[in-house]
C-alpha positions in Angstrom: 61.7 -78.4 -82.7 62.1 -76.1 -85.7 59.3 -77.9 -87.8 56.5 -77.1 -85.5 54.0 -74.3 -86.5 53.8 -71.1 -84.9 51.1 -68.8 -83.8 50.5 -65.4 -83.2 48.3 -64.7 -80.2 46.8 -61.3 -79.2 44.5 -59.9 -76.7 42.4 -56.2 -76.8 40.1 -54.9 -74.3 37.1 -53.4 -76.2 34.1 -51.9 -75.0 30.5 -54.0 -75.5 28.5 -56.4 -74.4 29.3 -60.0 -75.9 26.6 -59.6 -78.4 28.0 -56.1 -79.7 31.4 -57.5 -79.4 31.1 -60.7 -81.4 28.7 -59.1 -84.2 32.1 -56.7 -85.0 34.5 -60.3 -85.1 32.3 -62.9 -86.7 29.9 -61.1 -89.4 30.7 -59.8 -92.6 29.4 -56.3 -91.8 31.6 -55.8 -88.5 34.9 -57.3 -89.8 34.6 -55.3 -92.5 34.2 -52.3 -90.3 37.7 -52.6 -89.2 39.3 -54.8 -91.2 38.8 -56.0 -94.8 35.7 -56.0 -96.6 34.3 -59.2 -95.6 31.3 -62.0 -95.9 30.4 -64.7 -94.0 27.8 -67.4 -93.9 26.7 -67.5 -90.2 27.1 -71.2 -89.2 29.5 -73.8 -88.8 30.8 -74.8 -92.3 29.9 -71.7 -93.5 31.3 -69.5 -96.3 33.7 -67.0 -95.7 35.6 -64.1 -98.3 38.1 -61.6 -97.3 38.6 -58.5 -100.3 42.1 -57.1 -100.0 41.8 -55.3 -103.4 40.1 -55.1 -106.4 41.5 -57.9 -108.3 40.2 -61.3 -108.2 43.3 -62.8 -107.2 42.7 -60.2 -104.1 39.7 -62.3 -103.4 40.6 -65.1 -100.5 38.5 -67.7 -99.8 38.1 -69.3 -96.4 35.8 -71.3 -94.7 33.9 -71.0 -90.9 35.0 -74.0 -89.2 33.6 -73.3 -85.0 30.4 -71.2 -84.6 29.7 -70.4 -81.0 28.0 -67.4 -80.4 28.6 -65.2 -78.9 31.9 -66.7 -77.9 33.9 -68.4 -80.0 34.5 -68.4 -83.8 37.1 -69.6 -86.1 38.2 -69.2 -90.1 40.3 -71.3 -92.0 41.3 -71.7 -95.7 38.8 -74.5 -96.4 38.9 -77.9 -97.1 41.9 -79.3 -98.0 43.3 -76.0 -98.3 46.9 -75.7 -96.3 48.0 -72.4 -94.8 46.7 -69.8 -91.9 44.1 -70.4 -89.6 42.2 -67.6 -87.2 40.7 -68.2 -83.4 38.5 -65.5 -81.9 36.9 -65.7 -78.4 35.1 -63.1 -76.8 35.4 -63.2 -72.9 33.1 -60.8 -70.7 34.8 -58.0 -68.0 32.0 -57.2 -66.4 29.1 -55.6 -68.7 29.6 -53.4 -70.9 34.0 -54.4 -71.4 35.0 -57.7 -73.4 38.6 -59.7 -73.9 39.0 -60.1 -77.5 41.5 -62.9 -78.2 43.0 -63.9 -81.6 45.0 -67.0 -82.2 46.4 -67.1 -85.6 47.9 -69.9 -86.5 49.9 -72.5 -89.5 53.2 -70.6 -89.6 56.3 -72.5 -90.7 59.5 -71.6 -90.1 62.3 -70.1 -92.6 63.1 -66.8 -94.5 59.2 -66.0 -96.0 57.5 -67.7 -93.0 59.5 -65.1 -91.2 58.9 -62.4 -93.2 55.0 -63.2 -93.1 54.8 -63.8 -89.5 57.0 -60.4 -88.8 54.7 -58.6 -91.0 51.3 -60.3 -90.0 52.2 -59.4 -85.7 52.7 -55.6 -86.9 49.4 -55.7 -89.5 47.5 -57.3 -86.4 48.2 -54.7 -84.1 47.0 -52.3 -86.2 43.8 -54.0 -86.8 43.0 -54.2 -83.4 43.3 -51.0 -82.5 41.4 -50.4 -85.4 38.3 -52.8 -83.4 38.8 -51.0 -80.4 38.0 -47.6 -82.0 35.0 -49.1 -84.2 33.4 -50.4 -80.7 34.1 -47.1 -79.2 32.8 -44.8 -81.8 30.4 -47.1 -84.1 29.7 -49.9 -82.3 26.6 -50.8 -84.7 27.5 -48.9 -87.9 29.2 -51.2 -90.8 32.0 -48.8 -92.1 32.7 -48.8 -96.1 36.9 -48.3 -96.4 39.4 -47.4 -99.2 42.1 -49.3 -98.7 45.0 -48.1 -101.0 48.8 -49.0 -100.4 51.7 -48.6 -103.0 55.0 -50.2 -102.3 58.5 -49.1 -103.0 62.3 -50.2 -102.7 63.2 -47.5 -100.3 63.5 -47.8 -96.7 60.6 -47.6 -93.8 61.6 -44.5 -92.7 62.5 -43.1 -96.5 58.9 -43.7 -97.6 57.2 -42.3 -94.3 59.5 -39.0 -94.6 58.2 -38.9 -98.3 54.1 -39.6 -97.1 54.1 -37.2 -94.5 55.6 -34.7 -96.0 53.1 -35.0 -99.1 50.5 -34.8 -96.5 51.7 -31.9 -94.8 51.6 -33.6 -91.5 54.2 -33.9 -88.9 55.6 -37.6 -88.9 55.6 -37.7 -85.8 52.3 -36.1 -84.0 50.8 -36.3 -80.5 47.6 -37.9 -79.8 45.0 -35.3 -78.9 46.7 -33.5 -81.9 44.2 -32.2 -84.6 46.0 -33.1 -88.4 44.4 -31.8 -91.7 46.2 -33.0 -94.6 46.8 -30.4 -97.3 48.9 -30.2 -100.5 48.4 -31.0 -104.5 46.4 -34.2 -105.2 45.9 -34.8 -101.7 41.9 -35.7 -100.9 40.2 -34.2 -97.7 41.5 -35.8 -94.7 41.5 -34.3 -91.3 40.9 -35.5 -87.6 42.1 -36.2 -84.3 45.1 -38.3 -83.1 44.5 -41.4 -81.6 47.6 -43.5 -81.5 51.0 -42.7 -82.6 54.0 -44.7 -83.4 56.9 -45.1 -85.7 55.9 -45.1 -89.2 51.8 -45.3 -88.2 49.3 -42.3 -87.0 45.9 -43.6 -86.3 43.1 -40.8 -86.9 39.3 -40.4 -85.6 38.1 -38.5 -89.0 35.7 -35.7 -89.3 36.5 -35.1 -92.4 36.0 -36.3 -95.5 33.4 -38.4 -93.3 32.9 -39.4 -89.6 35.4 -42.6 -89.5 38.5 -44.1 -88.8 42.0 -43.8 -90.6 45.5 -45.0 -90.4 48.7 -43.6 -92.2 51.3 -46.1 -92.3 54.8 -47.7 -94.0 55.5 -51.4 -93.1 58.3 -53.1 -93.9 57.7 -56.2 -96.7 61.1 -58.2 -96.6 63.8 -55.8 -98.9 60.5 -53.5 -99.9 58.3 -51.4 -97.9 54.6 -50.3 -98.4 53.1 -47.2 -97.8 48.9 -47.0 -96.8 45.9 -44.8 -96.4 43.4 -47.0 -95.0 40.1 -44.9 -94.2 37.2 -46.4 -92.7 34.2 -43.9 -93.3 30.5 -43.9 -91.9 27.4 -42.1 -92.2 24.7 -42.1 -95.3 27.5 -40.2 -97.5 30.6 -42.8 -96.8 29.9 -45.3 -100.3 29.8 -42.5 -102.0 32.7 -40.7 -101.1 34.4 -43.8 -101.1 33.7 -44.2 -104.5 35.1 -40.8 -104.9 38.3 -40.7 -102.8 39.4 -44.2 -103.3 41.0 -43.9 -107.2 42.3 -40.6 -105.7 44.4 -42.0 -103.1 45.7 -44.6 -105.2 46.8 -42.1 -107.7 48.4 -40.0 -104.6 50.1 -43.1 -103.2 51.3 -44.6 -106.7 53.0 -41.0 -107.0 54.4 -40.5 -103.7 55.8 -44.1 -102.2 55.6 -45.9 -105.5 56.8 -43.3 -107.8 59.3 -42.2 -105.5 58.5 -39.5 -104.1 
């Protein structure tokens, strides 16, 4: 039947124990260290707010509605509120190896539900690589991110030509390959190659900070976006953060959004 909801459901094997694994899925501090800058109220009922920018209409509101640690924990919009709900569990392999599973669920069908559920499988996958290098690397740490994207009317592949070449980076690397970015207005950015794939490079930094990055263009219905998501650690990252975040923007605003 057409009208019933779909899901999308995902699995990554992460390094951990259950307790290391669920702190990084269920509390403010670890979704935010590979995610979205997060808080949640630890219990059943409990508060939850994703930050996806600046704005306040960037500020989403949700609600904790199972709390099972160190298994089970799930997120909707709160009550009364329609739309997406989340489904983490946390399954041993062995002891030090987990099974992450999402279920995200509440899609309807037709043109934006399409869109949105195209869009949300590609952003997940992303994301949980994203986990899987946080519990290898800084399984622990909380992370502080920049998270600029500018969009643009041209084509996927139009915009990643026009990002990598402002980066002075091959678009399309090797992992194990070393990339420093280099070029006017562009901040410090250099590291190793973790994952590669059309459109997306995945980076374990050592510069401007020990972290995690991802370079990527996504497609959004007739528009596409181009990111710099950095996720930086260490006693420095807030600060350069603070420092490298408005200069991204800038960087992206001229590049994808201004056309290159």
């Amino acid at each position: 039947m057409t009208d019933v909801p779909r899901s999308i459901e995902l699995e990554v094997e992460v390094p951990g124990t259950a307790q290391e694994v669920w702190r990084a899925v269920a509390t403010g501090p670890g979704i935010s260290s590979w995610y979205v800058p997060h808080t949640v109220e630890e219990r059943s009922g409990g508060a939850a707010m994703a930050s996806f920018g600046p704005e306040p209409e960037m500020q989403i509101p949700g609600r904790v509605t199972a709390w099972e640690p160190p298994r089970r924990v799930c997120f909707d919009g709160g009550e009364g509120v329609e739309g997406l709900a989340f489904e983490w569990t946390v399954t041993p392999r062995g002891d030090d190896r987990c099974v992450v599973r999402l279920v995200n669920s509440g899609f309807g069908h037709g043109g934006e539900w399409d869109a949105q559920y195209d869009a949300m499988v590609e952003g997940w996958g992303l994301f949980l690589c994203n986990l899987r290098l946080h519990l290898e690397h800084f399984a622990g740490q909380t992370a502080v991110s920049v998270l600029p994207t500018a969009m643009t009317d041209r084509p996927r592949h139009g915009a990643w030509a026009a990002l990598t070449a402002a980066l002075g980076i091959p678009s399309t690397p090797t992992v194990g390959d070393r990339l420093e970015a280099g070029g006017s207005g562009v901040p410090p950015l250099a590291g190793t190659v973790v994952d590669a794939a059309p459109q997306r490079i995945a980076l374990l930094l050592d510069q401007p900070a020990p972290g995690t990055a991802f370079l990527v263009v996504e497609s959004f219905g007739e528009h596409s976006g181009g990111s710099v998501w950095l996720y930086l650690y260490g006693s420095g990252a807030a600060g350069t953060a603070d420092r490298d975040g408005p200069r991204w923007q800038q960087f992206l605003t001229d590049v994808i959004g201004g056309g290159g």
